[in-house]
Phi, psi and omega in degrees: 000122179291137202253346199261063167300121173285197177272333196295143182290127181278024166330145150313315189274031200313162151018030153307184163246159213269133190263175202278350112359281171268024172263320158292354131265015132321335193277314217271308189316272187343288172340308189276314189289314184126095176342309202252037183273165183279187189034043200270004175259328199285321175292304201306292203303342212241329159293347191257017174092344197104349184282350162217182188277169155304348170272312174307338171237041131299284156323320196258009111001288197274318175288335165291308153328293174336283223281316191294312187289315190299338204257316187279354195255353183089343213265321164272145166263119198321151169291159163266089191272172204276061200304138121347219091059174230275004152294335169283000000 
């Protein structure tokens, strides 16, 4: 048996990419808690159960920030959809 366990959470889904199950409670966490509540990766990791650690949701956190500034900052560009009904 090995005694030299890194820091990584031994979750199964440790530093997976996240299934849409817990990209929707991740949604839902926020949603309830508040962007701007303390301790607010701690709560979320603790509504979704366990399935990732406070850092993985932290990190996925911090990317979702990101994406929102990159995106509200212009640096991406919204898609072009293909729209429908009797507005085209």
């Amino acid at each position: 048996m090995s005694s030299g366990s890194s820091s990584r959470s031994d979750s199964p889904s440790s530093d997976s990419e996240w299934s849409k199950k817990e990209n929707k409670m991740f949604e839902e966490a926020l949603a309830y808690y508040g962007v701007g509540a303390p301790n607010l990766c701690e709560k979320v990791t603790s509504a979704m159960g366990g399935t990732k650690s406070t850092e993985e949701v932290r990190r996925h956190f911090q990317f979702l920030v990101d994406d929102v500034n990159n995106i509200e900052h212009g640096r991406i560009p919204f898609p072009k959809y293909k729209t429908q009904g009797f507005w085209t």
